[in-house]
N, CA, C and O of each residue as an XYZ file, in Angstrom:
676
protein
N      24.322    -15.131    -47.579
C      23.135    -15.549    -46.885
C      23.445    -15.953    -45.446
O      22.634    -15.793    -44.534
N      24.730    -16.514    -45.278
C      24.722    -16.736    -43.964
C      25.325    -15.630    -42.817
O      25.341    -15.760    -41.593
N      25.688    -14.787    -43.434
C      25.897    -13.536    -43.143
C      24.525    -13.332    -42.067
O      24.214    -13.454    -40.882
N      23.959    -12.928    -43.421
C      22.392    -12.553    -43.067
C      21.890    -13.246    -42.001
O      21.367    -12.742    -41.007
N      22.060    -14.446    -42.228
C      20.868    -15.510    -40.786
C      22.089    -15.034    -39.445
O      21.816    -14.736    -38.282
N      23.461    -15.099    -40.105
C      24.438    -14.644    -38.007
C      23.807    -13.120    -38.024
O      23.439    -12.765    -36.904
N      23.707    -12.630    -38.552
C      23.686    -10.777    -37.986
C      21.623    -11.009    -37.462
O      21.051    -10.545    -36.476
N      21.092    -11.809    -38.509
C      19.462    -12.003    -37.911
C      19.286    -12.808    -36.083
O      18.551    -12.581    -35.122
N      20.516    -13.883    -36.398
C      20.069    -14.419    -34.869
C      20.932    -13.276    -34.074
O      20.446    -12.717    -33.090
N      21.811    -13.066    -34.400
C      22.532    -12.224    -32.825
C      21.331    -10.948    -33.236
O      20.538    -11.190    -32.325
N      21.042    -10.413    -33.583
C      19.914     -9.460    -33.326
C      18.948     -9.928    -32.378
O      18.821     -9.284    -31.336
N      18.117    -11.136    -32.606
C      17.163    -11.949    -32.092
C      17.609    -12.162    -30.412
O      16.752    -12.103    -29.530
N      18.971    -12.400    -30.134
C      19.874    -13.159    -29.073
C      19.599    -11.338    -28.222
O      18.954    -11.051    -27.213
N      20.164    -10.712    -28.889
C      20.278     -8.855    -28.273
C      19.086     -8.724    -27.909
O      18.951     -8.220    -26.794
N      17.484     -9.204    -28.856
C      16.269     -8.477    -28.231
C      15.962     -9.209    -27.092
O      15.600     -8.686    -26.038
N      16.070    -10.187    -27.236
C      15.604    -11.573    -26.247
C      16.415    -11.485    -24.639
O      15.809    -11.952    -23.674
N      17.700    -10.907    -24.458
C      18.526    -11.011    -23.642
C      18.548     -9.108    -23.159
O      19.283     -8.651    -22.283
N      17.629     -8.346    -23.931
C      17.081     -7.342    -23.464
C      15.830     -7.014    -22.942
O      15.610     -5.987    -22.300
N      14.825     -8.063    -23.266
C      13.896     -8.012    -22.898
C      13.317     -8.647    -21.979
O      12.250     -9.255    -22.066
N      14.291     -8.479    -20.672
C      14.252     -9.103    -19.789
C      13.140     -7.991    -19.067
O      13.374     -6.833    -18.722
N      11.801     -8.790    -18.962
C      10.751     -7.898    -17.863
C      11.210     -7.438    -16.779
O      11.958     -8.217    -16.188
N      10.971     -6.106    -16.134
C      11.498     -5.362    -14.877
C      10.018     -5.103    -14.407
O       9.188     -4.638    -15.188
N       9.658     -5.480    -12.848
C       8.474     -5.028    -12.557
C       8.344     -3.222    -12.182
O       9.187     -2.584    -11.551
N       7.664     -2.932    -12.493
C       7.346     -1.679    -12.042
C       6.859     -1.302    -11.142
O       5.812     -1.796    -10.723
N       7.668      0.019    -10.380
C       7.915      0.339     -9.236
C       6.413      1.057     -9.021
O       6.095      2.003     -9.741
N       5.307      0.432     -7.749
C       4.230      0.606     -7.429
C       4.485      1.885     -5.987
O       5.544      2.142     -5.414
N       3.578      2.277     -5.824
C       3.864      3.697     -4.742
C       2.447      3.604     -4.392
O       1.930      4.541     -5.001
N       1.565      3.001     -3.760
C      -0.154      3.465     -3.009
C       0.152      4.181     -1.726
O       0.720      3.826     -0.693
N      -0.510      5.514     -2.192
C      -0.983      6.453     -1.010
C      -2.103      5.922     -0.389
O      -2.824      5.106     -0.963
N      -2.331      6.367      0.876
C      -3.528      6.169      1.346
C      -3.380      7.259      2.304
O      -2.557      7.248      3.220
N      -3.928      7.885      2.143
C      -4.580      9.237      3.057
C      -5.547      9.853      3.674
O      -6.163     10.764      3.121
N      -5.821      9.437      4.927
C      -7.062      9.213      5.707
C      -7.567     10.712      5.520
O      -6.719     11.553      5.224
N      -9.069     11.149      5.696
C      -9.567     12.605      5.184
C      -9.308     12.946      4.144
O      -9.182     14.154      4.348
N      -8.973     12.695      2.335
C      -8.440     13.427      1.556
C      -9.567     13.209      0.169
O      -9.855     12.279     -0.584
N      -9.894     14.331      0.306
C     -11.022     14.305     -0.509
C     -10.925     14.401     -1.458
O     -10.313     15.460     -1.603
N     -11.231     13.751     -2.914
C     -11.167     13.483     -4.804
C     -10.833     14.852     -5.065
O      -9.683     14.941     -5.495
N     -11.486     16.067     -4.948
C     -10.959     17.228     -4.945
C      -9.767     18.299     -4.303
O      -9.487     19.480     -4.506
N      -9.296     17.349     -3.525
C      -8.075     18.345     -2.388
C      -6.732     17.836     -3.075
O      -5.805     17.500     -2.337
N      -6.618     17.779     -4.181
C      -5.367     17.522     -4.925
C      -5.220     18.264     -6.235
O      -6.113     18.101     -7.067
N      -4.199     19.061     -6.524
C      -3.941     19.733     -7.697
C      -4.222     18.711     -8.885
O      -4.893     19.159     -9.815
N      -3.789     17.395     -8.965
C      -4.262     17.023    -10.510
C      -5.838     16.707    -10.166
O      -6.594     16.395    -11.086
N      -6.272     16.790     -8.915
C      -7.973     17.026     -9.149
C      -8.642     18.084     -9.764
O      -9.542     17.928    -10.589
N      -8.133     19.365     -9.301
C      -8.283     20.504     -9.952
C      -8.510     21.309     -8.779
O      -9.265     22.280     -8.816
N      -7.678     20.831     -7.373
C      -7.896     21.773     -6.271
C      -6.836     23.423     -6.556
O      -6.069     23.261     -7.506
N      -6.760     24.373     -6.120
C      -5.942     25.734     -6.184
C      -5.855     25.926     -5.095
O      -4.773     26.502     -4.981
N      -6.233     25.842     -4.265
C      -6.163     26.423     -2.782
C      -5.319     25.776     -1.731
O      -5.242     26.144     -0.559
N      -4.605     24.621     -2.363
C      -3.457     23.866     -1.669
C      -2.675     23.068     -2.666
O      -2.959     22.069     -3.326
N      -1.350     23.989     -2.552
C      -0.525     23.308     -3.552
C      -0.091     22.155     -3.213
O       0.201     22.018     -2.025
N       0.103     20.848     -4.244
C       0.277     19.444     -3.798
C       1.578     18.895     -5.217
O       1.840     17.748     -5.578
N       1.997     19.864     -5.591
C       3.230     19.690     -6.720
C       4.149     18.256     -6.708
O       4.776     17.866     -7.693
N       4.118     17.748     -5.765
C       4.812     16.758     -5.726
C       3.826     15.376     -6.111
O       4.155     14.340     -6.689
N       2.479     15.801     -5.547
C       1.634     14.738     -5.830
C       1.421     14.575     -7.294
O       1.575     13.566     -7.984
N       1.084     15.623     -7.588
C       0.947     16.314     -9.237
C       1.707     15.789     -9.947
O       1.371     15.365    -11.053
N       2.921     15.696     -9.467
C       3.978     15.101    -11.040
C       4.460     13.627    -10.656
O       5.488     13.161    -11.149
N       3.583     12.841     -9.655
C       4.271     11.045     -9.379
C       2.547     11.333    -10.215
O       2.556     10.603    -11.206
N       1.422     11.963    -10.157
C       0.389     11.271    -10.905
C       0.313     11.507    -12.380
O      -0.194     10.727    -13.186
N       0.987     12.909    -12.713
C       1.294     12.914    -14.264
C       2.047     12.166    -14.704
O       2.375     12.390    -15.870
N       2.760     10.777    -13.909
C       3.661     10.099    -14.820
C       3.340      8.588    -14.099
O       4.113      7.630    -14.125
N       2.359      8.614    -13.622
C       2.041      7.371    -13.108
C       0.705      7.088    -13.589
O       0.097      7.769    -14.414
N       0.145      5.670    -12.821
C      -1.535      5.851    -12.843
C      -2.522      5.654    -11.986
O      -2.634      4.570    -11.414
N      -3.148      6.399    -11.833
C      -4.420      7.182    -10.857
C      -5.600      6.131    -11.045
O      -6.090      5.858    -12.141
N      -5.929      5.666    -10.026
C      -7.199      4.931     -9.463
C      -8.172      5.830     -9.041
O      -8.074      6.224     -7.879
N      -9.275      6.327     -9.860
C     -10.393      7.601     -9.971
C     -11.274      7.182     -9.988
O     -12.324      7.823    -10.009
N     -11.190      5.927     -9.985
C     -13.172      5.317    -10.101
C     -13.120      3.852     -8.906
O     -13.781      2.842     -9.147
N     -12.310      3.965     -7.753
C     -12.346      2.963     -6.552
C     -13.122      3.418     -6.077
O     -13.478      4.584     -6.248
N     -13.795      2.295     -5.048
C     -15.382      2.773     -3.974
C     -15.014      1.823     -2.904
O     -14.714      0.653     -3.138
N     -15.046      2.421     -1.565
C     -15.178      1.565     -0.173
C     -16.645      1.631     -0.018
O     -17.384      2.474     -0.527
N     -16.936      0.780      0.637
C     -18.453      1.085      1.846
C     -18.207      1.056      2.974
O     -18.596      0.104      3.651
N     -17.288      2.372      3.678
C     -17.368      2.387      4.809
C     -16.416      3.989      4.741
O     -15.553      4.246      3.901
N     -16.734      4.625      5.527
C     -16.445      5.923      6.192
C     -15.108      5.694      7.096
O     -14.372      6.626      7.421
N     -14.955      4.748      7.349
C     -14.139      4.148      8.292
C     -12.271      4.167      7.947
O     -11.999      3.917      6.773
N     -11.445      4.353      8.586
C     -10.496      3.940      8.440
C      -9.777      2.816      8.042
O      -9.406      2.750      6.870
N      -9.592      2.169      8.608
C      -9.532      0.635      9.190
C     -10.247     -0.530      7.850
O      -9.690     -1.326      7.094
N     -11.785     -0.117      8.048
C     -12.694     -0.923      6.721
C     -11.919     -0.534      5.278
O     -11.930     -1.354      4.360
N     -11.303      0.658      5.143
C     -11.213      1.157      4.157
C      -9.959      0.670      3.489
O      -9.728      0.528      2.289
N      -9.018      0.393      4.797
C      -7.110      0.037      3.840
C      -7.724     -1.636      3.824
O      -7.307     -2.327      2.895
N      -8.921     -2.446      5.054
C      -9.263     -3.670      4.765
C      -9.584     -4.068      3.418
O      -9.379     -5.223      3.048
N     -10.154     -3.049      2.539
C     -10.585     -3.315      1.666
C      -9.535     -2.960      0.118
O      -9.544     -3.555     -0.960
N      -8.930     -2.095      0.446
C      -7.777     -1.735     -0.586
C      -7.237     -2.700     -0.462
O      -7.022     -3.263     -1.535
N      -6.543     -3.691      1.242
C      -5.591     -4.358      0.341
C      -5.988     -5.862      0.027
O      -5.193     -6.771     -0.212
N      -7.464     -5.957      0.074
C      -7.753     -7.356     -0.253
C      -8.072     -7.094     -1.682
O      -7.415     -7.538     -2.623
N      -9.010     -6.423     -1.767
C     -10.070     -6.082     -3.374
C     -11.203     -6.782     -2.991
O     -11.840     -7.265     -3.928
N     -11.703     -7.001     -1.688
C     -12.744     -7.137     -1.420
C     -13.787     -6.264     -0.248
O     -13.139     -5.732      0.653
N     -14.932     -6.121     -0.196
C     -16.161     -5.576      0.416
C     -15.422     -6.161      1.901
O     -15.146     -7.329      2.174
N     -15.221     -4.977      2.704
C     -14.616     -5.837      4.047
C     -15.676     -6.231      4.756
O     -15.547     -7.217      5.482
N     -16.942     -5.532      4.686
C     -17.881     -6.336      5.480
C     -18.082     -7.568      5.437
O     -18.627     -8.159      6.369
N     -17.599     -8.273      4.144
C     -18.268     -9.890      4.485
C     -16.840    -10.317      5.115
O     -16.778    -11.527      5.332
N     -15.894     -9.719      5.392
C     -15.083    -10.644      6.119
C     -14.756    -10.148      7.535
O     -13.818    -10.645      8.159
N     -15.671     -8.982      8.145
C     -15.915     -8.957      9.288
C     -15.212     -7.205      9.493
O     -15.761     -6.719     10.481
N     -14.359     -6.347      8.957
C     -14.084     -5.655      9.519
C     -14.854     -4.186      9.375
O     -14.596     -3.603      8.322
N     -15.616     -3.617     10.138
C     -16.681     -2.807     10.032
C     -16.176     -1.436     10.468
O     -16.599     -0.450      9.864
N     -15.478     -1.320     11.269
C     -15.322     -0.111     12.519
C     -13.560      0.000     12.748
O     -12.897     -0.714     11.996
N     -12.969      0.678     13.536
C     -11.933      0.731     14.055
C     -11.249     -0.140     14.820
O     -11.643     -0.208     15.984
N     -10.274     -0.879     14.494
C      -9.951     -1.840     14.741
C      -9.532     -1.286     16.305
O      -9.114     -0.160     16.031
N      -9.460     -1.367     17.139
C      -9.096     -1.122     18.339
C      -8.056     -1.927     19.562
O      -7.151     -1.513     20.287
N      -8.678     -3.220     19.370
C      -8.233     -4.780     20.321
C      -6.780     -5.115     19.738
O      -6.136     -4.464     18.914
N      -6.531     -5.987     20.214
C      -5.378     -6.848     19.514
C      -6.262     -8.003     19.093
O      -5.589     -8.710     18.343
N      -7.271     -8.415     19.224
C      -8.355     -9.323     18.500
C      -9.106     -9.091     17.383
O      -9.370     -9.902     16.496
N      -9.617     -7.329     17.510
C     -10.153     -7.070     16.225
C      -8.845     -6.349     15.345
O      -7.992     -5.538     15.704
N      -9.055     -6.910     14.260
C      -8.146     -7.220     12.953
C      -8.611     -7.551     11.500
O      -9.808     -7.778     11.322
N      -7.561     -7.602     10.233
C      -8.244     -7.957      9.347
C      -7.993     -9.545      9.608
O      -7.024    -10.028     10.194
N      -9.033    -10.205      9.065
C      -8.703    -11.655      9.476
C      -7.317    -12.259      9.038
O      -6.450    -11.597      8.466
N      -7.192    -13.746      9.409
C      -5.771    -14.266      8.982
C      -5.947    -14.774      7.458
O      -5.122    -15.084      6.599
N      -7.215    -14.738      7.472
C      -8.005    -16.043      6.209
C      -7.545    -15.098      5.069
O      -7.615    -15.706      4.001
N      -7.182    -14.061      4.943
C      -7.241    -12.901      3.918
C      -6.158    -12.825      3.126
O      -5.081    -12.603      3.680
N      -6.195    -12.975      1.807
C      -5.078    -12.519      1.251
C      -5.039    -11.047      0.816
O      -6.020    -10.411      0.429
N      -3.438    -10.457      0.958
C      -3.484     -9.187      1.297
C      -2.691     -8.753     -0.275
O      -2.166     -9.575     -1.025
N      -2.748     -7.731     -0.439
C      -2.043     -7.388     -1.724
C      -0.396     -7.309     -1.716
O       0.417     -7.481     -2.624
N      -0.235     -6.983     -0.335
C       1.063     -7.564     -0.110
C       1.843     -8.719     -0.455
O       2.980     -8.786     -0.924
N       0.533    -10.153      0.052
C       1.039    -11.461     -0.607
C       0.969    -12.038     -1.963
O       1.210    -13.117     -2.504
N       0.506    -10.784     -2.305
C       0.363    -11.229     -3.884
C       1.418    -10.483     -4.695
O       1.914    -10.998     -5.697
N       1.779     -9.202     -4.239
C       2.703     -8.866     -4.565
C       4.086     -9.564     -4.366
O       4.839     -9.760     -5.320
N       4.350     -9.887     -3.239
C       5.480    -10.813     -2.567
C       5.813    -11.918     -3.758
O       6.940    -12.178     -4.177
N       4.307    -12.626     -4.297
C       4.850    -13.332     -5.122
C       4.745    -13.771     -6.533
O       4.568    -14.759     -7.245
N       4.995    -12.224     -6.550
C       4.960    -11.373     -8.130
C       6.646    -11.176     -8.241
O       7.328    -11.090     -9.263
N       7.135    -11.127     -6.591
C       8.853    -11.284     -6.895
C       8.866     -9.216     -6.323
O       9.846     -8.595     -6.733
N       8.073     -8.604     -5.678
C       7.846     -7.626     -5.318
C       9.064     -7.195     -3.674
O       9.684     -8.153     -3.211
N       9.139     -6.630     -3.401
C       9.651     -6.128     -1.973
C       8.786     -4.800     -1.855
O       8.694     -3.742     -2.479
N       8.062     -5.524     -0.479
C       6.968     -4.323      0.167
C       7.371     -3.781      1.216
O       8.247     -4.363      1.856
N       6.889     -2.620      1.646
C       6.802     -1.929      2.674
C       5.825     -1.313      3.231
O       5.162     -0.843      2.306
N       5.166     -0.939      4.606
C       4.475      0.047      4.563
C       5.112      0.851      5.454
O       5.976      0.511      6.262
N       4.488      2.312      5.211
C       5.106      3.131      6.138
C       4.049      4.229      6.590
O       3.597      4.884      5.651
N       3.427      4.648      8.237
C       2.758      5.091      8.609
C       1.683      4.414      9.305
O       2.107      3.553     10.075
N       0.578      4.520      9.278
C      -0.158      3.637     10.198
C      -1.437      2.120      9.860
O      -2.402      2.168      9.096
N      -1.179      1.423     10.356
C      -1.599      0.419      9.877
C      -2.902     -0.055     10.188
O      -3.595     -0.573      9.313
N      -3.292      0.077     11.348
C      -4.889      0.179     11.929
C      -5.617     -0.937     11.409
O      -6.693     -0.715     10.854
N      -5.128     -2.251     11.522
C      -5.417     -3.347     10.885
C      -5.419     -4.844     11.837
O      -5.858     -5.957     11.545
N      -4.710     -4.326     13.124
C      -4.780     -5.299     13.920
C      -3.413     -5.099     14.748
O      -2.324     -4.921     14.202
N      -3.645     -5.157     16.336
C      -2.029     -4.980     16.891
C      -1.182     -6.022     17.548
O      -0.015     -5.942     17.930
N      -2.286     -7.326     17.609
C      -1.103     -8.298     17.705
C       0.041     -8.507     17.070
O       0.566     -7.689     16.315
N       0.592     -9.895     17.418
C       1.686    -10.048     16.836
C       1.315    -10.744     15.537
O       1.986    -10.403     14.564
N       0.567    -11.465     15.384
C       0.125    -12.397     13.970
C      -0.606    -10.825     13.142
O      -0.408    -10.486     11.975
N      -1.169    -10.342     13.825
C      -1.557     -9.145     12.461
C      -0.542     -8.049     12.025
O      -0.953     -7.096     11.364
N       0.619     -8.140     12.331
C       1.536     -7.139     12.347
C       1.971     -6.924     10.872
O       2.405     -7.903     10.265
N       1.892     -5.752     10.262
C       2.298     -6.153      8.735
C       3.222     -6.727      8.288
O       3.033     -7.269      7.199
N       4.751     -6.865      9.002
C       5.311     -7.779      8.011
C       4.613     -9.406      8.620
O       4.751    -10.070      7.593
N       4.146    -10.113      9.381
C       2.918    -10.916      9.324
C       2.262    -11.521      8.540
O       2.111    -12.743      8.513
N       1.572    -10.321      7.455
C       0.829    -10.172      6.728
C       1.437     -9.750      5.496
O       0.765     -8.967      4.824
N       2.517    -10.081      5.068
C       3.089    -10.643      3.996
C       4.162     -9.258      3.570
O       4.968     -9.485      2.668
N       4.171     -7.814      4.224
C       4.877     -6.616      3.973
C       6.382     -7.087      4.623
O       6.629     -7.555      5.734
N       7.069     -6.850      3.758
C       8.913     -6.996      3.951
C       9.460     -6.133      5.169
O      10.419     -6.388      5.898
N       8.606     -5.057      5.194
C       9.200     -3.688      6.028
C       8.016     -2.978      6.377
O       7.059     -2.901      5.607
N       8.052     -2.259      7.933
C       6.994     -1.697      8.828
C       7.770     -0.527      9.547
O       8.651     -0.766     10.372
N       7.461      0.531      9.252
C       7.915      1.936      9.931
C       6.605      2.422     10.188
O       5.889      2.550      9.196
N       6.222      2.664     11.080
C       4.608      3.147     11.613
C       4.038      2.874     12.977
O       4.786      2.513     13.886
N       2.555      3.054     13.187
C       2.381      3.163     13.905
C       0.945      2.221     14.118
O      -0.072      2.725     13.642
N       0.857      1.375     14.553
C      -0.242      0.265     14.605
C      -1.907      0.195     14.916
O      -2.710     -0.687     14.612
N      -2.107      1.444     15.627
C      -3.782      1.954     15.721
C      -3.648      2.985     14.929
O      -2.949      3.145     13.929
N      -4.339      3.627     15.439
C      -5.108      5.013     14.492
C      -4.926      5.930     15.140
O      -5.353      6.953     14.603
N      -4.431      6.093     16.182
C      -3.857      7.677     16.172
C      -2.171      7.490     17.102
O      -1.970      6.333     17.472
N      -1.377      8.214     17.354
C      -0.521      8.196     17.632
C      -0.135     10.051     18.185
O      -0.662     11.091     17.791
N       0.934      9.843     19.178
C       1.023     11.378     19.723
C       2.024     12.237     18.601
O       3.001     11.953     17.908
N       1.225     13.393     18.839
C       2.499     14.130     17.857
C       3.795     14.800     18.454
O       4.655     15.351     17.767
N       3.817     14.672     19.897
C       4.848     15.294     20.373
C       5.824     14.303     20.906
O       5.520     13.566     21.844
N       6.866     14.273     20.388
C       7.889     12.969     20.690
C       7.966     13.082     21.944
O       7.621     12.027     22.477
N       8.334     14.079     22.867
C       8.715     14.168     24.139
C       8.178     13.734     24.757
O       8.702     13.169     25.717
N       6.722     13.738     24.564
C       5.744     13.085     25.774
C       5.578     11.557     25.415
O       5.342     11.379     24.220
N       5.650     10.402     26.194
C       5.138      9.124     25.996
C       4.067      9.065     25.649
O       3.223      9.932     25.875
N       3.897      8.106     25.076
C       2.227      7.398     25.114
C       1.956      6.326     26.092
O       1.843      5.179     25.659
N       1.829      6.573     27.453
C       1.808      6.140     28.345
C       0.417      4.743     28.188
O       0.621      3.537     28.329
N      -0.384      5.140     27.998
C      -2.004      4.715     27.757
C      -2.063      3.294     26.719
O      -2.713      2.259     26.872
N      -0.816      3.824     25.266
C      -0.736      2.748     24.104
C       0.177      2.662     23.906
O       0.245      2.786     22.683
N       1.047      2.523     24.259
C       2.855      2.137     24.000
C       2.888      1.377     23.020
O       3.916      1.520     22.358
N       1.842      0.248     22.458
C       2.022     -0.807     21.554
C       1.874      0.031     20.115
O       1.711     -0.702     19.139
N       1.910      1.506     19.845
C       1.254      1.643     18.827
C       2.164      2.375     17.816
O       1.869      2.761     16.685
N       3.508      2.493     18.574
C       4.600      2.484     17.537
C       5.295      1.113     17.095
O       5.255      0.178     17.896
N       5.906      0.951     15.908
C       6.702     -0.301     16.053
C       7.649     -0.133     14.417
O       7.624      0.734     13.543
N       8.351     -1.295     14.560
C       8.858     -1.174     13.214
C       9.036     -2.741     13.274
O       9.014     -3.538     14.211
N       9.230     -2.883     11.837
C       9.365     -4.835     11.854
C      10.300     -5.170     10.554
O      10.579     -6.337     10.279
């Protein structure tokens, strides 16, 4: 019998000291213009997206989210709060270093952060270009991108006009 209860607890000791929770590794696209249908696991043919296809056959797909706004800017405001960005002011294209998502906001970043997460974003952020709205700021670990909404595609030439709109943090 006592056999039985040492081989029952070190079993118990093995599940317990294996079942140590691992968070799972999160990946949000956001892809300005990309319509419910322009993706192969939508059921598009006319543009192969194979890579998208097999992170969503083994991941999980958000198919029933809704913004109210056409907008850029309103739209990641609202992904990364989980709230209607209009009541907290951001309507249009953030443009200023004043217009921004507010400071008052918690971002999914900071909630992730302290879920024990390491964030990043990478690409463009269009959320505010000061220094207090800058994503790591706003609770992201890591920033490779570009801070308004459009950016030049030809490296060679400056962006003479917005220089502020590359950055990394």
């Amino acid at each position: 019998m006592r056999i039985l209860l040492a081989v029952a607890a070190t079993c118990c000791v093995a599940v317990a000291m294996g079942a140590e929770s691992k968070n799972p590794n999160i990946l949000l696209i956001v892809a300005d213009d990309l319509g419910y249908a322009d993706v192969g696991f939508h059921g598009a043919e006319d543009i192969p997206t194979p890579h998208l296809d097999a992170l969503a056959a083994r991941g999980v797909r958000f198919s029933n989210g809704y913004v109210s706004s056409t907008w850029c800017s309103p739209t990641r405001a609202g992904l990364l709060t989980g709230r209607y960005q209009q009541r907290f002011g951001v309507r249009g294209h953030e443009g200023t270093p004043d217009e921004a998502l507010s400071l008052e906001e918690t971002t999914l970043a900071d909630r992730l952060r302290a879920a024990g997460y390491v964030t990043g974003v990478i690409g463009k952020w269009h959320l505010g270009t000061g220094p207090e709205f800058h994503p790591v700021a706003r609770g992201f670990d890591e920033f490779f991108g570009f801070l308004r909404g459009a950016h030049n595609f030809w490296p060679d030439v400056p962006f003479i006009l917005f220089p502020d709109r590359t950055g990394r943090g």
